[in-house]
C-alpha positions as CSV (number, residue, x, y, z in Angstrom):
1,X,6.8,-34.9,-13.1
2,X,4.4,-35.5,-16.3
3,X,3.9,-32.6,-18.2
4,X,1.2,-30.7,-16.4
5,X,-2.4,-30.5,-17.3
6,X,-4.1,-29.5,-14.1
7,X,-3.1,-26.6,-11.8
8,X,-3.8,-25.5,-8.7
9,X,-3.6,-21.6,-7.8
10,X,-3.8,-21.2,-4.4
11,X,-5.0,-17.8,-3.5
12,X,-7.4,-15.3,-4.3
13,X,-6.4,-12.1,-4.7
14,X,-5.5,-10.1,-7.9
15,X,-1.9,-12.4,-8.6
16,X,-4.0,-15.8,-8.2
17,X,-6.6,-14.7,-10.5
18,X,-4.4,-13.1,-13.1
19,X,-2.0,-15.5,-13.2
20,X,-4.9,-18.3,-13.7
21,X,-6.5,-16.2,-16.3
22,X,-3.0,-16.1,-18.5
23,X,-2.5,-19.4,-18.0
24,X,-6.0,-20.3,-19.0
25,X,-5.9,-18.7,-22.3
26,X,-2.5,-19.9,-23.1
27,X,-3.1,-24.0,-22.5
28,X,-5.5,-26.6,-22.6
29,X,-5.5,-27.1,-19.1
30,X,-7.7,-27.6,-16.1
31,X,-7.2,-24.8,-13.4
32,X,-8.4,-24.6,-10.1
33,X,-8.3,-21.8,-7.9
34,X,-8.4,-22.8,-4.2
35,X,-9.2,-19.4,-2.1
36,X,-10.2,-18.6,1.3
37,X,-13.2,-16.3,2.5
38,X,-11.7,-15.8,5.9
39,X,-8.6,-14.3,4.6
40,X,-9.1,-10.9,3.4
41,X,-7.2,-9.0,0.5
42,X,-4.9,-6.3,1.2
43,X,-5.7,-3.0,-0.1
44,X,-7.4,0.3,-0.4
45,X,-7.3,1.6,-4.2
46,X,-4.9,0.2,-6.1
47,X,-3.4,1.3,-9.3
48,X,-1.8,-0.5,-12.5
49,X,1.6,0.6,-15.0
50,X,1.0,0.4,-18.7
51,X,1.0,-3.7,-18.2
52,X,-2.6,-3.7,-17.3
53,X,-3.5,-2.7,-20.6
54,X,-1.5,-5.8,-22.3
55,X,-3.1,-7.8,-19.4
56,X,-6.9,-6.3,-21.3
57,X,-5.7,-7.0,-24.6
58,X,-4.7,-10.5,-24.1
59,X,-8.3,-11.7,-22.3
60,X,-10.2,-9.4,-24.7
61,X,-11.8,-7.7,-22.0
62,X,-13.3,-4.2,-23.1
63,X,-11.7,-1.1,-20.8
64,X,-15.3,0.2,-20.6
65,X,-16.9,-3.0,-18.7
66,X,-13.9,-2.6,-16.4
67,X,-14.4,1.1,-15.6
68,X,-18.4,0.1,-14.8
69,X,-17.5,-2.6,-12.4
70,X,-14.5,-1.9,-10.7
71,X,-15.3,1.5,-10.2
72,X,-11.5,2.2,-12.4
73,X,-10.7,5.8,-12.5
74,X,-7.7,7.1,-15.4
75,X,-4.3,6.9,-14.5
76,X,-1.6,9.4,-16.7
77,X,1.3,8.9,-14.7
78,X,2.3,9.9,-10.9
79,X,3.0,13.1,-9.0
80,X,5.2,13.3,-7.1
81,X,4.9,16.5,-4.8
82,X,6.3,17.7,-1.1
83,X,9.7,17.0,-1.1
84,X,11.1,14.5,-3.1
85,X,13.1,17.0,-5.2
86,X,14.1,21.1,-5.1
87,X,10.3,21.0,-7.0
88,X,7.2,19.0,-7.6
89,X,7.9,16.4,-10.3
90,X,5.8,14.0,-12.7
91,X,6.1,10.4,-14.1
92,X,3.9,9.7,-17.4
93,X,4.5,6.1,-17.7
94,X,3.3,6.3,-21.1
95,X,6.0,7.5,-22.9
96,X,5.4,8.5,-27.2
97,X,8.8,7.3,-29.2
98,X,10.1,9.1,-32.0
99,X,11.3,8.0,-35.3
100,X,14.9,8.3,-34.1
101,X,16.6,6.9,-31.4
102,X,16.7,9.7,-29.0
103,X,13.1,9.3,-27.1
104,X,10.4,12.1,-28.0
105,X,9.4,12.5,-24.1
106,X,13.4,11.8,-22.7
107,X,14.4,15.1,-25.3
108,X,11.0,17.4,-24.3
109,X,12.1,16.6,-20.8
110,X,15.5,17.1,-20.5
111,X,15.4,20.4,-22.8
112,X,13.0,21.7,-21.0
113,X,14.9,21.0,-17.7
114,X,17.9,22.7,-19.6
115,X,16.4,26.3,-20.9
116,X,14.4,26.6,-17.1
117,X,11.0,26.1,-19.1
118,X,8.5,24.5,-16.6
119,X,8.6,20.7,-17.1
120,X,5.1,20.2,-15.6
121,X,3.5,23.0,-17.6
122,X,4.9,21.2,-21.2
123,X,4.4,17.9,-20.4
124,X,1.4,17.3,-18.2
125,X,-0.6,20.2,-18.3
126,X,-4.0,17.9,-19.0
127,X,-3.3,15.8,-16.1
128,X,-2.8,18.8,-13.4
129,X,-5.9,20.2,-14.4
130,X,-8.0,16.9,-14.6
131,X,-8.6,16.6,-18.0
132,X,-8.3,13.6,-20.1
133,X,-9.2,13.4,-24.0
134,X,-12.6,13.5,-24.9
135,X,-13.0,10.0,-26.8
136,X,-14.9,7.1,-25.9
137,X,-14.5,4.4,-28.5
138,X,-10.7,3.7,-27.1
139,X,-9.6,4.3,-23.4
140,X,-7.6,7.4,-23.2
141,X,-4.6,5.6,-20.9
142,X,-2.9,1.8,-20.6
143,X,-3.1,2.5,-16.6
144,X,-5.9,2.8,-14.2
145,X,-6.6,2.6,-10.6
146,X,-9.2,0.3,-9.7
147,X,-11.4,-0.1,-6.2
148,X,-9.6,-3.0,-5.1
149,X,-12.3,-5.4,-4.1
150,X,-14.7,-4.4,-6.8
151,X,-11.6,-5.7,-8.7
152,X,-10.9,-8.8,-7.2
153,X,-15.1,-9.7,-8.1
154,X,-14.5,-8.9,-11.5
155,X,-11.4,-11.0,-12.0
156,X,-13.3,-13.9,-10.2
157,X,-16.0,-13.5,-12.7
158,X,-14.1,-13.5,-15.5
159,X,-12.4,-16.6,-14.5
160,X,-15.3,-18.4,-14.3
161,X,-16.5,-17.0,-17.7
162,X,-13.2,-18.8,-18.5
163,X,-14.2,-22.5,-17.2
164,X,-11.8,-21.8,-14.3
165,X,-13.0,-23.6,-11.1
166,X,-12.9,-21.9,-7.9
167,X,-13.0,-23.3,-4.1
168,X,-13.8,-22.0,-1.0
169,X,-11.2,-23.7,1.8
170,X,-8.2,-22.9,3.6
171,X,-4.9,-24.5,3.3
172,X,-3.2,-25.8,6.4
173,X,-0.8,-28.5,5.2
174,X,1.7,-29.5,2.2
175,X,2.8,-32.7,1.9
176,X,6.1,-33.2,-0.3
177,X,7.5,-35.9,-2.3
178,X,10.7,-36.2,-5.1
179,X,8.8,-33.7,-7.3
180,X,7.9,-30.9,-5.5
181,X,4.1,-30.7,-4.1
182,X,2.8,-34.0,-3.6
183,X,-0.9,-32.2,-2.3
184,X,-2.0,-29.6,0.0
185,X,-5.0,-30.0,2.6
186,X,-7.9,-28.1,3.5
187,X,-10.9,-29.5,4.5
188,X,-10.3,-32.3,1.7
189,X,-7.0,-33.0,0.0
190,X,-6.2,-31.5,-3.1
191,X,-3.9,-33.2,-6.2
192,X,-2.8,-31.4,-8.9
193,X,0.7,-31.6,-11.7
194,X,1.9,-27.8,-10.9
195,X,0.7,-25.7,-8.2
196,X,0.8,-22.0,-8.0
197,X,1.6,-20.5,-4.8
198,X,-0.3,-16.6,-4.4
199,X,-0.8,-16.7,-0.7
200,X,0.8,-13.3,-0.4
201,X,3.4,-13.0,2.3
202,X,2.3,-16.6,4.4
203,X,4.2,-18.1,1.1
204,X,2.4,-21.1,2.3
205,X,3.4,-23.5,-0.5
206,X,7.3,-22.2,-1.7
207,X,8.5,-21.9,1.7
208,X,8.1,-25.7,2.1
209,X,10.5,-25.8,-1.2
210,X,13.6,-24.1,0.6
211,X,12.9,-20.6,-1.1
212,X,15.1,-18.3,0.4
213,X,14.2,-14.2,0.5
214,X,16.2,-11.8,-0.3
215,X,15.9,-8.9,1.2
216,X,16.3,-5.1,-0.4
217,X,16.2,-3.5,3.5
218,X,19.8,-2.2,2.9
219,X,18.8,-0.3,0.3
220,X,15.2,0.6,0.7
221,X,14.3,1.3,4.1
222,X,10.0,1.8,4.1
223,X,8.7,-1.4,5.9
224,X,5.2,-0.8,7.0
225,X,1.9,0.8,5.5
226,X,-1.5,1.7,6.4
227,X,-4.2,2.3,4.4
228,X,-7.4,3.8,4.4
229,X,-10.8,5.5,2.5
230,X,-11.8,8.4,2.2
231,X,-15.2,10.0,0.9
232,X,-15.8,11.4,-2.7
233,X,-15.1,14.4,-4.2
234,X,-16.3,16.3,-7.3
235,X,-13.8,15.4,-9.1
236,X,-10.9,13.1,-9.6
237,X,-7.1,14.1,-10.3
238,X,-6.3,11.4,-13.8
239,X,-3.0,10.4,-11.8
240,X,-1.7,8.9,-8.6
241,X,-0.2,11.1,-6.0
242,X,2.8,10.5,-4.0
243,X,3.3,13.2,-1.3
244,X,6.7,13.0,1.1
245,X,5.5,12.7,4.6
246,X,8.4,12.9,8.0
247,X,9.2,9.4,8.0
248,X,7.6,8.2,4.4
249,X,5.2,9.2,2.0
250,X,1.8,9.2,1.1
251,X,-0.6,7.7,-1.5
252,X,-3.7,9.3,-2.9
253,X,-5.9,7.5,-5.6
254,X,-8.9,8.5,-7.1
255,X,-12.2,5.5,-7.6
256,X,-15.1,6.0,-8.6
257,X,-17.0,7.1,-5.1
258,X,-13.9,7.3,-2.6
259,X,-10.0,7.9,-2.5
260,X,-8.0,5.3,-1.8
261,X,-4.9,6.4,0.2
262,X,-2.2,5.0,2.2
263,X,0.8,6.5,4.3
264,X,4.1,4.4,4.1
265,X,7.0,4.8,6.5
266,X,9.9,3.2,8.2
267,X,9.4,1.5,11.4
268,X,12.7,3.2,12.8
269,X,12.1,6.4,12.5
270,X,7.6,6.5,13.3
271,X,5.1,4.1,14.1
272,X,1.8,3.3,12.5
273,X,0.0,6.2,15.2
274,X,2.5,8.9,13.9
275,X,1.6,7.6,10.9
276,X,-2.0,7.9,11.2
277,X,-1.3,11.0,12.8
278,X,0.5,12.6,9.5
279,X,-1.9,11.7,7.6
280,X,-4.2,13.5,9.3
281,X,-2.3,16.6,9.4
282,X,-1.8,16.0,5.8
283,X,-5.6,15.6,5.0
284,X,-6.8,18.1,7.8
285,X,-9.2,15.8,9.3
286,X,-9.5,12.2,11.2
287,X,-9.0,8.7,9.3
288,X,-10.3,5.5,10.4
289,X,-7.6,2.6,9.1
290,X,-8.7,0.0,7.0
291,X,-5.3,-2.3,7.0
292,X,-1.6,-1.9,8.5
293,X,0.9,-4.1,7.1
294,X,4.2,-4.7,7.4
295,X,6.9,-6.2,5.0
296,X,10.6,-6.6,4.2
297,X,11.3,-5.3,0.7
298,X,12.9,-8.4,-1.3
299,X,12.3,-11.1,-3.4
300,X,12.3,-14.9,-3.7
301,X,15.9,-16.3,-5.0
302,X,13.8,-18.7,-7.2
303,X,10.3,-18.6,-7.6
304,X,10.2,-21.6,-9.5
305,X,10.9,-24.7,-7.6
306,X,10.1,-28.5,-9.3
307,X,6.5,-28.3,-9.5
308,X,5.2,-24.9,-7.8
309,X,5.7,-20.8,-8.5
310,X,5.4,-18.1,-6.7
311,X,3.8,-14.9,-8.1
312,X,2.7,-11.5,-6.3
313,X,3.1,-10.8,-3.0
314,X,5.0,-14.7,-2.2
315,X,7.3,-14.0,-4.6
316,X,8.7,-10.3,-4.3
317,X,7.5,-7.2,-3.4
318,X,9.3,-3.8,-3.3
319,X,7.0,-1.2,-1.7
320,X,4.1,0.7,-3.2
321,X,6.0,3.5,-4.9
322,X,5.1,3.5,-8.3
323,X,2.9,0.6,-8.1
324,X,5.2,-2.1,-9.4
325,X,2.9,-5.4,-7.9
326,X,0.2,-6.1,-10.4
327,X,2.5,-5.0,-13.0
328,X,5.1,-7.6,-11.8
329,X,3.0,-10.4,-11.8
330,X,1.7,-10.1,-15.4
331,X,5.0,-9.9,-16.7
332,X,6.2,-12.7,-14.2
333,X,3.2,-14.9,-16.2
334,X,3.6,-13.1,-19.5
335,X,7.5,-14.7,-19.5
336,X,6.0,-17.8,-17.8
337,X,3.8,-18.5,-20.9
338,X,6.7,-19.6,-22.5
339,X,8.9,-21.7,-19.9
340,X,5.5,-23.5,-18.8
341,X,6.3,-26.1,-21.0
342,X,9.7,-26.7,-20.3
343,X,9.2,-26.8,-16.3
344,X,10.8,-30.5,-16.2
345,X,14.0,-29.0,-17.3
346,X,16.3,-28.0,-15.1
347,X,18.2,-25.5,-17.4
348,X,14.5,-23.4,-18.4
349,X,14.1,-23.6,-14.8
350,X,17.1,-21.7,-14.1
351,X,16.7,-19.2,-17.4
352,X,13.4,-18.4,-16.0
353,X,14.6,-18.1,-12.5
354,X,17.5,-16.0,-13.7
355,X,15.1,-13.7,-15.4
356,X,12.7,-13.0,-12.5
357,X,15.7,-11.5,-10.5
358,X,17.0,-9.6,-13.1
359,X,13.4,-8.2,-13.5
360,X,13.3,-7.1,-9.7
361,X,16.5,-5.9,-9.7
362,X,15.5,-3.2,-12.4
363,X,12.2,-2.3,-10.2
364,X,14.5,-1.9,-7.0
365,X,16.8,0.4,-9.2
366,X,14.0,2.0,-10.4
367,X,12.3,2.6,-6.6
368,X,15.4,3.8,-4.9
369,X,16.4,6.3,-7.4
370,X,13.3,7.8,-6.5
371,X,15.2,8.3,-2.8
372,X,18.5,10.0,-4.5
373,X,17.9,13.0,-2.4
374,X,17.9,11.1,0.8
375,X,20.2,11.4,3.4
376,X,22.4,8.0,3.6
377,X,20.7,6.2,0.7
378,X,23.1,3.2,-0.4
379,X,23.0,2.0,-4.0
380,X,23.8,-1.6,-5.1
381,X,27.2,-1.6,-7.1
382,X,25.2,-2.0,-10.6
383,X,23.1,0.7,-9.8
384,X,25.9,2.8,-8.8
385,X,27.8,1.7,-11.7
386,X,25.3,3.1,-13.8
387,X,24.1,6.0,-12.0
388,X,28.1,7.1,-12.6
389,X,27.3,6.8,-16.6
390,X,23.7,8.4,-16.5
391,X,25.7,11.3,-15.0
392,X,27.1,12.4,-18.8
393,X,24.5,10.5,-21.1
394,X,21.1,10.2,-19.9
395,X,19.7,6.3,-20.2
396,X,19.3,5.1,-23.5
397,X,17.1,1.8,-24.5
398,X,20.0,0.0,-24.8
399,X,21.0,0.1,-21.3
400,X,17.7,-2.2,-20.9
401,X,18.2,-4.5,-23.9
402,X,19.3,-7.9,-21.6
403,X,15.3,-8.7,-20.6
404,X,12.6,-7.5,-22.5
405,X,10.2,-7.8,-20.0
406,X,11.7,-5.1,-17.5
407,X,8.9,-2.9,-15.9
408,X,11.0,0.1,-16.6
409,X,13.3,1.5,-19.2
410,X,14.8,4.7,-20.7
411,X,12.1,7.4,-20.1
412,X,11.5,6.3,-17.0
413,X,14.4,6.6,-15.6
414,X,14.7,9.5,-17.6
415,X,11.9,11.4,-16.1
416,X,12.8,10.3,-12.1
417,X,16.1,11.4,-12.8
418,X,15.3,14.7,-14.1
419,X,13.1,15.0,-11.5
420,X,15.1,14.2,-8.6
421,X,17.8,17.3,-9.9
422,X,20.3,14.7,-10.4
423,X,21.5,15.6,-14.0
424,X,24.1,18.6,-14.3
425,X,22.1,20.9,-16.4
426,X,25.0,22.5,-18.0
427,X,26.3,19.1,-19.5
428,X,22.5,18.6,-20.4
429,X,22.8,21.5,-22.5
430,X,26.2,19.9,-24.3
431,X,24.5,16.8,-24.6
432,X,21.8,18.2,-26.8
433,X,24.3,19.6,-28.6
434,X,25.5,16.8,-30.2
435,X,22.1,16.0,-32.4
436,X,21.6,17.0,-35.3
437,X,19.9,20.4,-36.0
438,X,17.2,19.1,-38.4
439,X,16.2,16.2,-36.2
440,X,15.8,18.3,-33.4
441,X,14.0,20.7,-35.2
442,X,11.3,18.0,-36.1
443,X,11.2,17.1,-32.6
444,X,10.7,20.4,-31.0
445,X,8.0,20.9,-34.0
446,X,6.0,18.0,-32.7
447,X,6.4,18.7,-29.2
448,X,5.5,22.3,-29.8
449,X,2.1,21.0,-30.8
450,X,1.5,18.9,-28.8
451,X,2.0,21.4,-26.3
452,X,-0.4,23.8,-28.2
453,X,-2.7,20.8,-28.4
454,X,-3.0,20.2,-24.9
455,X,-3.5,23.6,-23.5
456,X,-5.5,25.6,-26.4
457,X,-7.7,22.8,-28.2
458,X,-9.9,22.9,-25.2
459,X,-13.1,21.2,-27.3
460,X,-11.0,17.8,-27.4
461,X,-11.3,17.9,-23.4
462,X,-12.9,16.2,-20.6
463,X,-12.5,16.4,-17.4
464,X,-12.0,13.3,-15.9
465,X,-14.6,12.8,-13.6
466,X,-17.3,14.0,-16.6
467,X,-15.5,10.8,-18.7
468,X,-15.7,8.0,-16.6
469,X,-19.5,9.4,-16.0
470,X,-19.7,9.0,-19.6
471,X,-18.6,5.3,-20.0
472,X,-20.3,3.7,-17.2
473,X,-23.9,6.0,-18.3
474,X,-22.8,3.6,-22.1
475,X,-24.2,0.7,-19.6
476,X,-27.6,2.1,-18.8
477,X,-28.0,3.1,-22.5
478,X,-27.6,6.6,-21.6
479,X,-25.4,7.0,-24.6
């Protein structure tokens, strides 16, 4: 294979148009994206991790034209509520680091869980109450959630802003030769160096490579999902809720005009009309479902393969907990960016390939400790492993030094343990111990305001809905 200089992306949806768009402003190369209208997108709302906001700042796209036309609401982090633990819990994603190397946020957290202070009242007092910062030159959060197909246009018209070609056809054969993908067919026949396979569970192109999936079912039993809309509200909670349900748990995401929400479950235990039928019981009135989709948590065992990648939904997925897909896939191409070149040797091939698992396995870790109050939950040896060392010293950075392009990392595992009552509070109170008194001090000082900033310095608030109202009224000149 020649080093490539024209791609083809086959696939539509958010993975094929961000991974086109990263690849776009990396090389000097042609792209074509090769996406069917009869095939539909899968989703309700969707939401982003802190990745998005790389994702922004690499295509030097302005948060405030996203919030207009995807109808993007604020996300601070996910509550988890119902069940889960002995209490309600929350997950900021974005996580403030101290000077030293104990975490600002890891310390608030775990002392507060260890003097009984209320963990939700310190830390997240803005985003229970639906209040965000009242600033409008710089977006107050790296995360949003986004109405998914308002999304999907505004990714399409930014690759075309972006010389990216697009093409309306449906693949129905791959022809092979010594290199990988010789071409694909639609209604014409399509040639390309490297191909890019986003066709979302068909895995149209990689399956005809011998990929092999490995499936997380042992360990993560949700396997199904529906999802559907539901009308607008005054206002809009600036985080994602995830409420335990008999069987699963529910999703609940604020865009601009309508919720997005989603009940996921295991097959074994309900099915999709006691699904539908929770919800409702949940919500307190009937749902009309939009999609119902079923899937085997996993991953590829390579997602490179001579001439073609996998990315998004054909290349892993875990489940919707904590929103891990789009997140995934810009870190997938992120890393990419630099093994693109290198894609006619064999030993990149395998680094990158290498890297990609290692990367899921820290997002399944990171989902099932989310379950560690479940009845028969099994843990994969590593995770056990380190669960056992997590037990007497909470996760440092360092135990997530081998890839620097994990999803997850010390204060999130941090705050998801905590929440999930897994840490003996006595030996949290030893553990604290141990620091010394003056650096502490300066952290419980800078806490301490922030604390007092968020609850008393009510003139530096907004509540959400009254912000976004703000941004998008910037496009009509309002402001």
């Amino acid at each position: 294979m020649v080093n490539p200089t024209q791609i083809i992306v086959v696939g539509g949806g958010t993975a094929g148009l961000v991974s086109a768009l990263i690849l776009k402003k990396m090389f000097n190369v042609e792209i074509t994206i090769i996406k069917s209208n009869q095939i539909g997108i899968i989703g309700v709302g969707e939401g982003s991790t802190e990745h998005w906001n790389e994702f922004l700042k690499y295509l030097e796209i302005d948060y405030k034209e996203l919030i207009r036309e995807t109808d993007a609401t604020i996300k601070l982090g996910v509550y988890f509520t119902n069940g889960w633990s002995k209490h309600n819990y929350y997950h900021n994603i974005g996580c403030i680091k101290s000077k030293f190397k104990l975490s600002q946020i890891n310390y608030g957290i775990l002392k507060s869980f260890s003097s009984n202070e209320d963990p939700i009242r310190t830390s997240c007092y803005l985003n229970l109450n639906n209040l965000v910062y009242n600033e409008t030159n710089e977006s107050v959060s790296n995360q949003y959630h986004f109405n998914t197909f308002k999304l999907n246009n505004f990714l399409i018209k930014k690759c075309l802003e972006r010389g990216i070609k697009i093409v309306d056809d449906t693949i129905v054969d791959v022809s092979l030769d010594d290199n990988g993908i010789k071409s694909i067919k639609g209604i014409k026949d399509y040639f390309a160096d490297f191909y890019i396979d986003c066709t979302g569970f068909k895995r149209i192109l990689i399956s005809k490579l011998n990929a092999k999936w490995i499936s997380y079912s042992s360990y993560l039993t949700m396997n199904e999902a529906i999802a559907f809309p539901t009308g607008d509200t005054e206002e809009y909670t600036p985080y994602t809720e995830s409420k335990r349900t008999i069987g699963g748990w529910m999703w609940r995401i604020p865009t601009y005009g309508r919720w997005g929400n989603g009940h996921v479950f295991n097959s074994n235990l309900i099915n999709a009309d006691k699904a539908k039928e929770i919800a409702e019981q949940n919500l307190g009135y009937e749902i009309e479902v939009a999609k119902h989709v079923k899937f085997n948590p996993g991953a590829l065992d390579k997602c490179l393969i001579k001439n073609c990648l996998a990315v998004g939904l054909a290349a892993n997925f875990i489940e919707p907990l904590e929103a891990t897909s789009i997140g995934t896939t810009i870190n997938q191409m992120f890393l990419f960016n630099h093994y693109f070149p290198h894609v006619n040797n064999n030993f990149y091939v395998d680094e990158y390939n290498n890297k990609i698992n290692d990367i899921m396995d820290n997002i399944r870790d990171f989902v099932l400790i989310h379950y560690l109050n479940d009845k028969n939950v099994l843990f994969p040896s590593s995770l056990k492993d380190k669960l056992k060392m997590w037990k007497t010293r909470p996760p440092i950075q360092e135990d997530f030094c081998k890839n620097s392009y994990y999803l997850f990392n010390s204060s999130n595992f941090t705050q998801v343990l905590c929440g999930s009552d897994f840490y003996n509070i006595d030996q949290i109170k030893d553990y604290l111990k141990i620091y010394n008194l003056q650096l502490t001090a300066r952290a419980d000082l800078e806490i301490s305001h922030k604390e007092f900033e968020y609850i008393n310095n009510k003139q530096n608030h907004i509540s959400h809905k009254k912000w976004l109202e703000n941004i998008r009224n910037m496009n009509n000149g309002n402001i």
